[in-house]
C-alpha positions in Angstrom: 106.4 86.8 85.2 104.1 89.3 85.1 100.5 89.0 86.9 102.1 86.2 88.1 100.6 85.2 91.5 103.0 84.3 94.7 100.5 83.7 97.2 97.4 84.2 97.9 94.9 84.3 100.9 91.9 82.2 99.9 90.8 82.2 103.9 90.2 85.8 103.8 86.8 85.3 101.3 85.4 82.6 103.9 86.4 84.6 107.1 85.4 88.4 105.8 82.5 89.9 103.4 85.6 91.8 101.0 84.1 95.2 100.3 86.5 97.3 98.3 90.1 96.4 96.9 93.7 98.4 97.0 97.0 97.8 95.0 99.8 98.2 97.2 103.6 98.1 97.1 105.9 96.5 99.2 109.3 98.3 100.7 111.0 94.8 100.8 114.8 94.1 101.0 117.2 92.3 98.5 116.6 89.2 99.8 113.0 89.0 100.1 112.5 89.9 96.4 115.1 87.0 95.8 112.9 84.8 98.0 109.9 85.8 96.0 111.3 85.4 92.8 111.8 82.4 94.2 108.6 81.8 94.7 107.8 81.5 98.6 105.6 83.4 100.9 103.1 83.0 102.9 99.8 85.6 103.4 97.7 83.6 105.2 97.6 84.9 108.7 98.9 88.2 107.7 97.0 91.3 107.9 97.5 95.2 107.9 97.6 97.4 110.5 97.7 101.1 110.7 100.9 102.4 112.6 100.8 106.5 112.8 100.3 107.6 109.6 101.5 104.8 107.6 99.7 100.8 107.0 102.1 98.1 107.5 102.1 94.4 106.7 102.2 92.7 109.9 103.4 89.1 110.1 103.4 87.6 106.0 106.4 85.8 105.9 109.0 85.6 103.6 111.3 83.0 104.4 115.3 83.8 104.4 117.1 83.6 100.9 119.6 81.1 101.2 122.5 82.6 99.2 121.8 85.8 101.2 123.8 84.5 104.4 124.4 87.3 106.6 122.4 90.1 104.8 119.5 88.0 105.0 115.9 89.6 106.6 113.9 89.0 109.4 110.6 86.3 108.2 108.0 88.0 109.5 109.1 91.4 110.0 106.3 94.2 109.6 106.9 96.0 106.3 105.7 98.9 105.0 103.1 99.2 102.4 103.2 101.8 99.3 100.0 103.7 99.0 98.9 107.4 97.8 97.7 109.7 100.5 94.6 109.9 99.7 93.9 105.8 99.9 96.4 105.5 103.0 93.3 107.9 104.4 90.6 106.5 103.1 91.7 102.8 104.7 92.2 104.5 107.9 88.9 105.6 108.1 87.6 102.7 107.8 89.2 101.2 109.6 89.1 103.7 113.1 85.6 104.8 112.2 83.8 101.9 110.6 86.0 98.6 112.6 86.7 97.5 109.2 89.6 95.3 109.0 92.6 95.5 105.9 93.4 91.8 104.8 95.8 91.3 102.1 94.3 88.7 99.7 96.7 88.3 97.0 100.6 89.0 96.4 101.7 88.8 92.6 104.5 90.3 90.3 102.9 93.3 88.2 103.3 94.3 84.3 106.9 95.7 85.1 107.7 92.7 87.7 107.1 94.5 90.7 106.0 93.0 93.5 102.7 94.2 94.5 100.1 93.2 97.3 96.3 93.3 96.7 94.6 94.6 100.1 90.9 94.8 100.8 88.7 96.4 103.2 86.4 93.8 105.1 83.7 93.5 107.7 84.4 90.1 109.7 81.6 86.8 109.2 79.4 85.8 111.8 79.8 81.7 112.4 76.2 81.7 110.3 77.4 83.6 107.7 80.3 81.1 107.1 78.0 78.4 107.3 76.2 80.0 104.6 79.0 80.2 102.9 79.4 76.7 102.7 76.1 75.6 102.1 76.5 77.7 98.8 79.7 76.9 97.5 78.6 73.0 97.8 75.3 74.0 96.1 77.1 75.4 93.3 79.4 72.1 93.3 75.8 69.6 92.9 74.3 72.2 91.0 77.7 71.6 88.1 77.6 68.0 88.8 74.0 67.4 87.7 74.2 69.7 84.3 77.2 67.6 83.8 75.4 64.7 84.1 72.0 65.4 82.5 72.4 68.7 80.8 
């Protein structure tokens, strides 16, 4: 289980430039950790946002346990992420000062099977950035191709 990945946001390295990378817990529920251990989430249009003096996960969802029945949790309810002082700080200031955004890239199980979410601190693409993007990843696709074939 552990390092085991439950999802994972692979838009957020063609949307954002991903400058520097938090661990973060999740306060979740009963029935979300079921739902996880389960297997299911989704990150993809979720993001972080900074509410007071506290970041929160705002709409990753989590889809109802089924066993749960009337103690089950909201889907996409905001939840609050577990960070040291110092980092919660840090993200804020980038964030208010520097208009970086906080996009969560990966959620896994840890060592001790803890559910933990991998944030990162980006600057958003421009449309020829992406493009750029692109244009290099299929590079590095002909470029494997043709050593497979000649080298």
């Amino acid at each position: 289980m552990a390092g085991k990945t439950i999802a994972e946001n692979r838009r957020a390295r063609f949307d954002y430039f991903l400058e520097q990378t938090f661990e973060a817990g999740l306060a979740l529920t009963g029935s979300e950790v079921k739902s996880l251990r389960n297997g299911r989430a989704n990150i993809a249009e979720s993001y972080a946002a900074v509410e007071g003096d506290e970041i929160v996960l705002v709409n990753a969802d989590i889809p109802p346990y089924a066993q749960a029945n009337r103690f089950n949790h909201e889907p996409r309810r905001p939840r609050k992420l577990l960070l040291h002082r110092k980092e919660i700080s840090r993200l804020i200031g980038a964030v208010q000062r520097e208009g970086r955004t906080i996009v969560p890239t990966r959620l896994y199980w840890n060592d001790k099977g803890m559910a933990k979410l991998e944030l990162a601190v980006a600057k958003g693409k421009k449309a020829h950035d992406k493009r750029e993007t692109v244009a290099e990843r299929d590079w590095q696709r002909d470029k494997a191709r043709l050593l497979k074939d000649h080298g």
